[in-house]
mmCIF file of the N, C-alpha and C atoms, coordinates in Angstrom:
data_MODEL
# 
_entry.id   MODEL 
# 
loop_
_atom_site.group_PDB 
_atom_site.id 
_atom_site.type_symbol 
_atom_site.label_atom_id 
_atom_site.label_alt_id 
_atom_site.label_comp_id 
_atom_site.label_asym_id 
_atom_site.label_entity_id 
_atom_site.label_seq_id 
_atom_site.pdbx_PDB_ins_code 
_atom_site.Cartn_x 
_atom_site.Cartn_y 
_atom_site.Cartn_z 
_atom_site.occupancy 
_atom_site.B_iso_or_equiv 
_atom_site.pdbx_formal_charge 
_atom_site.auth_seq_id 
_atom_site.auth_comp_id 
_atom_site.auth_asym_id 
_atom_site.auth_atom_id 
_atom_site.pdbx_PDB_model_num 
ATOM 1   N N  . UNK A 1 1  ? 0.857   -1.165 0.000  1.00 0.00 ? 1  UNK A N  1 
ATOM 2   C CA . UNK A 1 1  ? 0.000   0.000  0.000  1.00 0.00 ? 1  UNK A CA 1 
ATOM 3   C C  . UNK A 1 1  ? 0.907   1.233  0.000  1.00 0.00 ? 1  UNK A C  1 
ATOM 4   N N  . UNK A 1 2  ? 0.513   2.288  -0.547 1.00 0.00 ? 2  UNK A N  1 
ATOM 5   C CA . UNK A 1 2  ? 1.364   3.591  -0.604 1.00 0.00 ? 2  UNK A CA 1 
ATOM 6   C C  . UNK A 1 2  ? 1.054   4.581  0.434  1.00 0.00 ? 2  UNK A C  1 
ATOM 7   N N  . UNK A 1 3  ? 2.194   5.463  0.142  1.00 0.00 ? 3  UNK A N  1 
ATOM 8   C CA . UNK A 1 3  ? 1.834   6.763  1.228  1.00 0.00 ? 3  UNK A CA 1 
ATOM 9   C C  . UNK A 1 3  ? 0.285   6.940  1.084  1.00 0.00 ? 3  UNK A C  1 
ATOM 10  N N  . UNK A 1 4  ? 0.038   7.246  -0.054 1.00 0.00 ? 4  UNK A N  1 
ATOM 11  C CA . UNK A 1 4  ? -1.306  8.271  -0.819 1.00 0.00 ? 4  UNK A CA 1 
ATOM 12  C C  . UNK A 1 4  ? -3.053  7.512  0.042  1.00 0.00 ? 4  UNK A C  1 
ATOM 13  N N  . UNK A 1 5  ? -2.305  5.701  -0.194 1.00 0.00 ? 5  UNK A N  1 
ATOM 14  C CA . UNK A 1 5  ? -3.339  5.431  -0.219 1.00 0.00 ? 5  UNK A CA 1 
ATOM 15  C C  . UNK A 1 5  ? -3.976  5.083  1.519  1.00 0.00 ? 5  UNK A C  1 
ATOM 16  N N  . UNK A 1 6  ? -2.360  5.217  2.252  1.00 0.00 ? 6  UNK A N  1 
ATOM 17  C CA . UNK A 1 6  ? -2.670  4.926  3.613  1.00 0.00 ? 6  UNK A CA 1 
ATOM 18  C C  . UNK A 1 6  ? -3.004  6.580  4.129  1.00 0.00 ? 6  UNK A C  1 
ATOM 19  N N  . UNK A 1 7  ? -2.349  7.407  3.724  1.00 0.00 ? 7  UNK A N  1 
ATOM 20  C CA . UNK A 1 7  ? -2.953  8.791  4.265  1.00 0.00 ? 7  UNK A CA 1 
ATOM 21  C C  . UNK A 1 7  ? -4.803  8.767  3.910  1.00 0.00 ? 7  UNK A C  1 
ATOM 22  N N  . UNK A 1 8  ? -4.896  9.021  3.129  1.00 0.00 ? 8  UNK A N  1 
ATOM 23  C CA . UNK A 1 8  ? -6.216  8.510  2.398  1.00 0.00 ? 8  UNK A CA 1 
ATOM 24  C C  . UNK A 1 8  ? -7.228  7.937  3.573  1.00 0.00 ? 8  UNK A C  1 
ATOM 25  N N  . UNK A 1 9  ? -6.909  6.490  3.679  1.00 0.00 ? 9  UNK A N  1 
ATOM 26  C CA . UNK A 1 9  ? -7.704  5.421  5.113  1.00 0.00 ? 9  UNK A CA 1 
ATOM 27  C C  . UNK A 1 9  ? -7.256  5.815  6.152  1.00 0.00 ? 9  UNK A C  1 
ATOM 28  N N  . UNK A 1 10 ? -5.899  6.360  6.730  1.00 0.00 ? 10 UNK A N  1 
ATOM 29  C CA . UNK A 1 10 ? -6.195  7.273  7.689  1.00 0.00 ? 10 UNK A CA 1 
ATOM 30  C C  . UNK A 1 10 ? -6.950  8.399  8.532  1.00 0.00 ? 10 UNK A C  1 
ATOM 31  N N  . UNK A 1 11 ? -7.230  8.938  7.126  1.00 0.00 ? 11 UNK A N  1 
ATOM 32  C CA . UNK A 1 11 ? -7.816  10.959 7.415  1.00 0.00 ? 11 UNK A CA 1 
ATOM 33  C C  . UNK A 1 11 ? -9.652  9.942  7.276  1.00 0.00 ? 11 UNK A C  1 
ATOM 34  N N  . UNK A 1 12 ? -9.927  8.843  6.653  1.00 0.00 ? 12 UNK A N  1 
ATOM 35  C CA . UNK A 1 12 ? -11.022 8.779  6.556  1.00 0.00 ? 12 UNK A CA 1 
ATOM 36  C C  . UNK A 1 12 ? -11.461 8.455  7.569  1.00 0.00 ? 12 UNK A C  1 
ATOM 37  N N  . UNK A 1 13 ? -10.617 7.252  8.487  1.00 0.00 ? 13 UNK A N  1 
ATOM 38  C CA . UNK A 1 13 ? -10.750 6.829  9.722  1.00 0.00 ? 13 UNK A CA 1 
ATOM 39  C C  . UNK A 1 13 ? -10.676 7.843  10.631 1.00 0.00 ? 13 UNK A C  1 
ATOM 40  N N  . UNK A 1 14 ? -10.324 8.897  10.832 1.00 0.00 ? 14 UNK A N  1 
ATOM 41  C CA . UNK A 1 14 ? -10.111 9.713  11.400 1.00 0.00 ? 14 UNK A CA 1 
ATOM 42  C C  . UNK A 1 14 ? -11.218 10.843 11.502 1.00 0.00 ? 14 UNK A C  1 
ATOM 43  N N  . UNK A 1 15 ? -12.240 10.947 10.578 1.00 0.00 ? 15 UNK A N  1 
ATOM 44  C CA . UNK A 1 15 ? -12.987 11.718 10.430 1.00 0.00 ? 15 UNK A CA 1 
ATOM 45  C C  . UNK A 1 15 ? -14.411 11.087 10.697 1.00 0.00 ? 15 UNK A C  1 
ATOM 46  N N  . UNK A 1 16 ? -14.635 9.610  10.068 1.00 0.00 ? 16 UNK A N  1 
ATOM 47  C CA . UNK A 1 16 ? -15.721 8.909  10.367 1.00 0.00 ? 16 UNK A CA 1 
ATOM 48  C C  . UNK A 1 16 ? -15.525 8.813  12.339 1.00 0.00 ? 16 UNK A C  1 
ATOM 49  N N  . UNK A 1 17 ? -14.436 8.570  12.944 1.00 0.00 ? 17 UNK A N  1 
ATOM 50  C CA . UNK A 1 17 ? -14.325 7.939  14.438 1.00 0.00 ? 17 UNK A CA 1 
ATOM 51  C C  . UNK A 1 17 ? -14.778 9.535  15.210 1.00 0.00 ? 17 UNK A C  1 
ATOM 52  N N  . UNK A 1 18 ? -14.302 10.877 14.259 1.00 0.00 ? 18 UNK A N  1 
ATOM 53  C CA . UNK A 1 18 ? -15.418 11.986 14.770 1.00 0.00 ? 18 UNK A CA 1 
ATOM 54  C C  . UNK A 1 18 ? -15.874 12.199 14.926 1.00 0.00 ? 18 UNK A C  1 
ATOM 55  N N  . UNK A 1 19 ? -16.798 11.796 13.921 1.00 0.00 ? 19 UNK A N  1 
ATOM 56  C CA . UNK A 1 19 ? -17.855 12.052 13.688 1.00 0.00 ? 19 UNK A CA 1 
ATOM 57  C C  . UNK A 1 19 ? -18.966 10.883 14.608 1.00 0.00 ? 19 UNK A C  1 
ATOM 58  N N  . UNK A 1 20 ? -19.040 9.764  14.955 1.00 0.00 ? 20 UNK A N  1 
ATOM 59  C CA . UNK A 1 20 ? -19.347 9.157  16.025 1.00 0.00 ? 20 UNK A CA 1 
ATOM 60  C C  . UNK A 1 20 ? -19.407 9.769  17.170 1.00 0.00 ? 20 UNK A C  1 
ATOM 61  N N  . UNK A 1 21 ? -18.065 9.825  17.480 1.00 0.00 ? 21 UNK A N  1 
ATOM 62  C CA . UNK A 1 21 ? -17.450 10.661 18.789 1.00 0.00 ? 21 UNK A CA 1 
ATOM 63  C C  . UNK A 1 21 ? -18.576 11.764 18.859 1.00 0.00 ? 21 UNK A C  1 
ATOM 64  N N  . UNK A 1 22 ? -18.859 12.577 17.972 1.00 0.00 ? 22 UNK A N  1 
ATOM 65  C CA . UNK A 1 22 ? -19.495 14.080 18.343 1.00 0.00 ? 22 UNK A CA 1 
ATOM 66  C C  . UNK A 1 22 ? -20.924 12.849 18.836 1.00 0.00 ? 22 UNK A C  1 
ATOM 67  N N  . UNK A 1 23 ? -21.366 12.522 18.440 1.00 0.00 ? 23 UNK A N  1 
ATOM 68  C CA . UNK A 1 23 ? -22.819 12.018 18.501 1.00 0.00 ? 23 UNK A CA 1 
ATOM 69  C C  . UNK A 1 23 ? -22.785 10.804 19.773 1.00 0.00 ? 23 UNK A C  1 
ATOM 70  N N  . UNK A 1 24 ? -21.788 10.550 20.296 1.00 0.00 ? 24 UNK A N  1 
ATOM 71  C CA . UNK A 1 24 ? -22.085 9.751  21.099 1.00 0.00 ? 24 UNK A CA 1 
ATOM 72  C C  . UNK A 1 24 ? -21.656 10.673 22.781 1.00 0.00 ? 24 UNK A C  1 
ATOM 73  N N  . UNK A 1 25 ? -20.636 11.130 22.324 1.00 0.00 ? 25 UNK A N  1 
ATOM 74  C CA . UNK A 1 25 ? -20.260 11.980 23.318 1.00 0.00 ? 25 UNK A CA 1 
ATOM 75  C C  . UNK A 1 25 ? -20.460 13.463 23.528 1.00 0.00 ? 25 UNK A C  1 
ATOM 76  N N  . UNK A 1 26 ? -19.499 14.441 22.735 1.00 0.00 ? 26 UNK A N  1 
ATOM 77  C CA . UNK A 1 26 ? -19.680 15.764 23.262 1.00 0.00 ? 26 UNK A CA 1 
ATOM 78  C C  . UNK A 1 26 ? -19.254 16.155 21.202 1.00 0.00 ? 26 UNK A C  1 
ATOM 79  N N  . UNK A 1 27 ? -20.363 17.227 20.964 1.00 0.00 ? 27 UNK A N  1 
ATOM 80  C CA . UNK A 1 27 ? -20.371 17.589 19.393 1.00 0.00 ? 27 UNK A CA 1 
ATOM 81  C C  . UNK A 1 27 ? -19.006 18.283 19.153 1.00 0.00 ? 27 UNK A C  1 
ATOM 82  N N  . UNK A 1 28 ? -17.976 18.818 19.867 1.00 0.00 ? 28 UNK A N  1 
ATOM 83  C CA . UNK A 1 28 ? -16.944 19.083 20.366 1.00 0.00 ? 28 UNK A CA 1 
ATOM 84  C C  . UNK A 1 28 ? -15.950 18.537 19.247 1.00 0.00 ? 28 UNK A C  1 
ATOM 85  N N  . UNK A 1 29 ? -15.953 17.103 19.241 1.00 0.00 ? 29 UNK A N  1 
ATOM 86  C CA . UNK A 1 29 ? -15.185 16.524 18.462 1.00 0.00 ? 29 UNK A CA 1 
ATOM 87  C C  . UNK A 1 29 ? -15.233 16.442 17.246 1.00 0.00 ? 29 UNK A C  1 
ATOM 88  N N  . UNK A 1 30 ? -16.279 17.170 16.079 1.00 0.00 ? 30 UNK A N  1 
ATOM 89  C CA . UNK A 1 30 ? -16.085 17.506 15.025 1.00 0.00 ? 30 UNK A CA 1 
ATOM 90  C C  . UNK A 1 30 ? -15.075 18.631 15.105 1.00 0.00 ? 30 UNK A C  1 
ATOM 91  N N  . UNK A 1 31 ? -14.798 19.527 15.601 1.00 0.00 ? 31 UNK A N  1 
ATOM 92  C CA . UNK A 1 31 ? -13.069 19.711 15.491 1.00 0.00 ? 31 UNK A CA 1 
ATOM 93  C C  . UNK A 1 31 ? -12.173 19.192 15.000 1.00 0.00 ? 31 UNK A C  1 
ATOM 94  N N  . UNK A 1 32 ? -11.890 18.078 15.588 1.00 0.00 ? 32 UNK A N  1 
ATOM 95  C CA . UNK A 1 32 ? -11.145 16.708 14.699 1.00 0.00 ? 32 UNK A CA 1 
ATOM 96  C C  . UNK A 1 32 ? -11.287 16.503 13.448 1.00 0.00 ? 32 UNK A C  1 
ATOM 97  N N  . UNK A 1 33 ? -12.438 16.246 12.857 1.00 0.00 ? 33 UNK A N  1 
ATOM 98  C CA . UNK A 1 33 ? -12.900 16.308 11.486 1.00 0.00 ? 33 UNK A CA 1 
ATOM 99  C C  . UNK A 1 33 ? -12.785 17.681 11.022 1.00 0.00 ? 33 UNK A C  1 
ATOM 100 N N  . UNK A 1 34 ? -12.806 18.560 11.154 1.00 0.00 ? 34 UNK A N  1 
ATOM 101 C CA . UNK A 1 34 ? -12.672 19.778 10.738 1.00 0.00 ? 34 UNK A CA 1 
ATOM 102 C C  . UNK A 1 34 ? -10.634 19.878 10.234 1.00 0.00 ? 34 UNK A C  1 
ATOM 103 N N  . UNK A 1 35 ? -10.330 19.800 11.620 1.00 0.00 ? 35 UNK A N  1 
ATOM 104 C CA . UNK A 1 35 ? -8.902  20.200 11.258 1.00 0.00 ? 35 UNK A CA 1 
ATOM 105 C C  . UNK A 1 35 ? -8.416  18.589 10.189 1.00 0.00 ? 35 UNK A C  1 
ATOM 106 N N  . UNK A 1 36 ? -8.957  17.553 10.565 1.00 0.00 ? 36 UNK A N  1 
ATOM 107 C CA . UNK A 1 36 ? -8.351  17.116 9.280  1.00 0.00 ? 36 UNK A CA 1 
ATOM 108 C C  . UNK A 1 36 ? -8.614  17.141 7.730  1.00 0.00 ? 36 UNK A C  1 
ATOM 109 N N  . UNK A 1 37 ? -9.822  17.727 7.751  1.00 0.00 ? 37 UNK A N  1 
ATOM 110 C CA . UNK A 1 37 ? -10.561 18.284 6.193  1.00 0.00 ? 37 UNK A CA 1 
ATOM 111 C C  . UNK A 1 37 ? -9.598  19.241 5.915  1.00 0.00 ? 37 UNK A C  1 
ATOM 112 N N  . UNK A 1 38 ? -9.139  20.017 6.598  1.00 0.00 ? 38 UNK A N  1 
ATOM 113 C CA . UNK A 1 38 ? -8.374  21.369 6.936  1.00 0.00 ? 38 UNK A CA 1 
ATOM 114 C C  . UNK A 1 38 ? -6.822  20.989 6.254  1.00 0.00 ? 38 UNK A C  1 
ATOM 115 N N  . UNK A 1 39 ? -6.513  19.892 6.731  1.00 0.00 ? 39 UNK A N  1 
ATOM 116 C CA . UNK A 1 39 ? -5.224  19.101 6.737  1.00 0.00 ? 39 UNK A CA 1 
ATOM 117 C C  . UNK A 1 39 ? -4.928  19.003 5.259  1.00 0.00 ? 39 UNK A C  1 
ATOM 118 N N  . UNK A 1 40 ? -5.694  17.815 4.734  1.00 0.00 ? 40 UNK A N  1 
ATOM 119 C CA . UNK A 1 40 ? -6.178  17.336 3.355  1.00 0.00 ? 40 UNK A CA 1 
ATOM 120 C C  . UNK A 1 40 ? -6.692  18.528 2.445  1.00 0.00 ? 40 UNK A C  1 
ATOM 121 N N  . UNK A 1 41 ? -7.049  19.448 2.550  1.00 0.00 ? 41 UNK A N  1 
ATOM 122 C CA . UNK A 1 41 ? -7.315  20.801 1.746  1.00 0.00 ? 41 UNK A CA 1 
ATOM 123 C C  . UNK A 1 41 ? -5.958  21.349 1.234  1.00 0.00 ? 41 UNK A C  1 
ATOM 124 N N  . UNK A 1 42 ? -4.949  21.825 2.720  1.00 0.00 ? 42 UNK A N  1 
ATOM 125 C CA . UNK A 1 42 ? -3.695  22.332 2.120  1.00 0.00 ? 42 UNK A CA 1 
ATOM 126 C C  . UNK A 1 42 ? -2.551  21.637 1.730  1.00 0.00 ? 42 UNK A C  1 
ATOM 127 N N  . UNK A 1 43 ? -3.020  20.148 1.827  1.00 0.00 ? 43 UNK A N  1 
ATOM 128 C CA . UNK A 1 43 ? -1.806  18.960 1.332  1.00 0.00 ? 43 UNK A CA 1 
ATOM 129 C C  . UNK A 1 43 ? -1.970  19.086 -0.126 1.00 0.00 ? 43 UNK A C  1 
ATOM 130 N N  . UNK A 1 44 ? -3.556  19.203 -0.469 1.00 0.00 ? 44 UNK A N  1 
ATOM 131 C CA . UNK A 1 44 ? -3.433  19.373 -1.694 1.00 0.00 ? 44 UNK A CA 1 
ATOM 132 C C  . UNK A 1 44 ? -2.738  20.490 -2.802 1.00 0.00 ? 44 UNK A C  1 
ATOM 133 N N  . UNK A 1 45 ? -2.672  21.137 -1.807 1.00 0.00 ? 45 UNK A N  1 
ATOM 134 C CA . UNK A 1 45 ? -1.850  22.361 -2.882 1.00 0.00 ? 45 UNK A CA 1 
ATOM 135 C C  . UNK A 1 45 ? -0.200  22.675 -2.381 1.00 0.00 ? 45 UNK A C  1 
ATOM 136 N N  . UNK A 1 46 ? -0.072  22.325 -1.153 1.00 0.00 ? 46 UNK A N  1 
ATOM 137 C CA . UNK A 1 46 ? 1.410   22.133 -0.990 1.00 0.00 ? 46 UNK A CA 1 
ATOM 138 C C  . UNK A 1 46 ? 2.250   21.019 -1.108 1.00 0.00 ? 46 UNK A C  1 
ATOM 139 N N  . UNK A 1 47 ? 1.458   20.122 -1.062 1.00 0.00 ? 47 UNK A N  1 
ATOM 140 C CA . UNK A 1 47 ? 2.229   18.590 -0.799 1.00 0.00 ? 47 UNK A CA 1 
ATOM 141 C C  . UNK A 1 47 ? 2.524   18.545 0.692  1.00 0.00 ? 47 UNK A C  1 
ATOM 142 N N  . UNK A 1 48 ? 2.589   19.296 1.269  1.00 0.00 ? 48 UNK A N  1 
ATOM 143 C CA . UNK A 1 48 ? 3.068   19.111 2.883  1.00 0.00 ? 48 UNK A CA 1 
ATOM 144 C C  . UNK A 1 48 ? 2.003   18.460 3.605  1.00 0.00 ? 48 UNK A C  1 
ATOM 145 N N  . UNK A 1 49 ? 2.366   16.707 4.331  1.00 0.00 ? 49 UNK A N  1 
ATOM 146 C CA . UNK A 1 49 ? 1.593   16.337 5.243  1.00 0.00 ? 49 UNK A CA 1 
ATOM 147 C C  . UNK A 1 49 ? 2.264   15.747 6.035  1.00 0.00 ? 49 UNK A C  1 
ATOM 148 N N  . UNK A 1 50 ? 2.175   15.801 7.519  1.00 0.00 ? 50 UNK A N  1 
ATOM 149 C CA . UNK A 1 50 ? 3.032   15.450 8.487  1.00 0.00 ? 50 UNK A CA 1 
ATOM 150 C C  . UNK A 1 50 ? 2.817   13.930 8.388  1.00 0.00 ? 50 UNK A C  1 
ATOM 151 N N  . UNK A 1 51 ? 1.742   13.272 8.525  1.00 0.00 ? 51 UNK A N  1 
ATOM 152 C CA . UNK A 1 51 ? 1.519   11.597 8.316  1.00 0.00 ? 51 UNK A CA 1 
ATOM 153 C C  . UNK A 1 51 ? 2.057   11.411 7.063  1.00 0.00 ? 51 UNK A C  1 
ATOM 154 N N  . UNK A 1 52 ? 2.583   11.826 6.108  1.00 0.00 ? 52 UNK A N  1 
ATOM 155 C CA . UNK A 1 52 ? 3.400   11.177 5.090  1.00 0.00 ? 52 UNK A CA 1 
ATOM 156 C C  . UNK A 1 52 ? 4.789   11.185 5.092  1.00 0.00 ? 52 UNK A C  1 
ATOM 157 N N  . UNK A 1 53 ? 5.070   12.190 5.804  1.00 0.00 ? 53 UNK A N  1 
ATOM 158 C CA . UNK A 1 53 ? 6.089   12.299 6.313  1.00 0.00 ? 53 UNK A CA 1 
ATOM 159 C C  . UNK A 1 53 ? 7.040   11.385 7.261  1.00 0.00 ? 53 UNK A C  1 
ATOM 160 N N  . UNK A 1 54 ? 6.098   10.880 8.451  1.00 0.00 ? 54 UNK A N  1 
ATOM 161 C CA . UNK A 1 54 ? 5.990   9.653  9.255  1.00 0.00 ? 54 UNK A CA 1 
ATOM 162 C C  . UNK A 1 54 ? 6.144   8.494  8.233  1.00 0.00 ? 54 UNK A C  1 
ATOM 163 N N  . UNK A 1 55 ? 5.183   8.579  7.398  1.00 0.00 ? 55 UNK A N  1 
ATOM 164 C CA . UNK A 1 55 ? 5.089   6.794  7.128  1.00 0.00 ? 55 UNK A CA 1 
ATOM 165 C C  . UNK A 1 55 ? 6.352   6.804  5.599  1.00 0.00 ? 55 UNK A C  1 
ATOM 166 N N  . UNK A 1 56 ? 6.810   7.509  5.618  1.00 0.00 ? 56 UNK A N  1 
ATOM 167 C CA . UNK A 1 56 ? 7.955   7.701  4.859  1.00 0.00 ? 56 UNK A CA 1 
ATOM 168 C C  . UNK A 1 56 ? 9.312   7.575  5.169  1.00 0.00 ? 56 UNK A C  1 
ATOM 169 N N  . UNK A 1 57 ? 9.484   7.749  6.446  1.00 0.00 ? 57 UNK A N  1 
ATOM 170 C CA . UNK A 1 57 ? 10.348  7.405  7.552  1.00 0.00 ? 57 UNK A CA 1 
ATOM 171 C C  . UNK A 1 57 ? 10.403  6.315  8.220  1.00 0.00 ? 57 UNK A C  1 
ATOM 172 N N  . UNK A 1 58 ? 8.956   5.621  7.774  1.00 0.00 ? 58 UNK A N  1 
ATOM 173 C CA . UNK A 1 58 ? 8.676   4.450  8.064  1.00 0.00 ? 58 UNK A CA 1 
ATOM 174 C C  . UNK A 1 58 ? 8.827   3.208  7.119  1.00 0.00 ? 58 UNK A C  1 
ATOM 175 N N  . UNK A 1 59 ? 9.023   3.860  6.153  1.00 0.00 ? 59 UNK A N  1 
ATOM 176 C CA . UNK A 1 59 ? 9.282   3.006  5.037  1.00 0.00 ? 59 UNK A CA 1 
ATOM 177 C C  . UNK A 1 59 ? 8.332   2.463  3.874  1.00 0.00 ? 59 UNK A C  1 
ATOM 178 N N  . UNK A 1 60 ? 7.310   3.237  4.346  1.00 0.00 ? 60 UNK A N  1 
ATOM 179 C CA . UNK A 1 60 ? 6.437   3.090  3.596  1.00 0.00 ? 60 UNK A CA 1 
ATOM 180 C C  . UNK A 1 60 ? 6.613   3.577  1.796  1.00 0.00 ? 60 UNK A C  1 
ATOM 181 N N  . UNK A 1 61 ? 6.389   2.935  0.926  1.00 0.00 ? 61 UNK A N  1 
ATOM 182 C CA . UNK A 1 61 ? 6.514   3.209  -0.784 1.00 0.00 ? 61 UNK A CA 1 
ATOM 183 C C  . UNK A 1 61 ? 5.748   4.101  -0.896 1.00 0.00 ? 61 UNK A C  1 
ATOM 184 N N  . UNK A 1 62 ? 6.358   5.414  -1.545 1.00 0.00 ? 62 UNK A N  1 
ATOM 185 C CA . UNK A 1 62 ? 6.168   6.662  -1.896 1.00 0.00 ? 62 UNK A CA 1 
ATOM 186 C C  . UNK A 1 62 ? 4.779   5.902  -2.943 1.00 0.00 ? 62 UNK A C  1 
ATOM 187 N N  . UNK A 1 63 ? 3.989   7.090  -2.929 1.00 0.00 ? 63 UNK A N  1 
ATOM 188 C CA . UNK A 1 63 ? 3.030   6.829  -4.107 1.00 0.00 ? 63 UNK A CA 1 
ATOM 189 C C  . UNK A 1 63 ? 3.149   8.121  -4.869 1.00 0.00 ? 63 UNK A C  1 
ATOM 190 N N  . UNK A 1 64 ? 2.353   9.088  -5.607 1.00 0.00 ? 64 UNK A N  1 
ATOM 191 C CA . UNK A 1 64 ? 1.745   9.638  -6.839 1.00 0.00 ? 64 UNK A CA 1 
ATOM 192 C C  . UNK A 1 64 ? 1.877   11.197 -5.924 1.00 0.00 ? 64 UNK A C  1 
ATOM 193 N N  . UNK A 1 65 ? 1.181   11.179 -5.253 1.00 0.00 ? 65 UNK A N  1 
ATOM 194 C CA . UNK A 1 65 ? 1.079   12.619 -4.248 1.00 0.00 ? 65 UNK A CA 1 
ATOM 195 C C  . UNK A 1 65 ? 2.261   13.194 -3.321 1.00 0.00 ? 65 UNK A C  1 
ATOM 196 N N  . UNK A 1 66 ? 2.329   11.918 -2.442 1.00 0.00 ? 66 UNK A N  1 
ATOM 197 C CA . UNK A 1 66 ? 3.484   12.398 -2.124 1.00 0.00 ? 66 UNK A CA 1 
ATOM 198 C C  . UNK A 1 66 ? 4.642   11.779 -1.919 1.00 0.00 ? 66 UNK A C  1 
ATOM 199 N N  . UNK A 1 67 ? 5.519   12.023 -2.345 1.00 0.00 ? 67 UNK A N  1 
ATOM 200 C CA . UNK A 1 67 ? 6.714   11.186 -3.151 1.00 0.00 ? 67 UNK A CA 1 
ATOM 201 C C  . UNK A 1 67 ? 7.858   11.419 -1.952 1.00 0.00 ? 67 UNK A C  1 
# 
């Protein structure tokens, strides 16, 4: 699996487990989902994402986005 495609199932996991979170607990935690929509907005135009960064260091195979 690539950077692209694990950032990808990350930010999604990350936004669906928010979005729960707000509804089970305190609505608070769409924050979370917010700043990672937020995240994924300016990756797209800079290339800069700290989790690719990580899993790149990790050894993870560069994909298409971010190399």
């Amino acid at each position: 699996m690539s950077i692209d495609r694990v950032v990808m199932a990350f930010a999604g996991t990350v936004v669906l487990a928010s979005l729960a979170l707000s509804q089970l607990h305190d609505p608070r935690w769409l924050w979370l989902a917010a700043f990672v929509g937020a995240n994924l907005f300016q990756a797209a135009f800079t290339g800069f994402c700290p989790l690719a960064i990580v899993l790149k260091r990790l050894g993870v195979k560069p994909g298409q986005a971010f190399a």
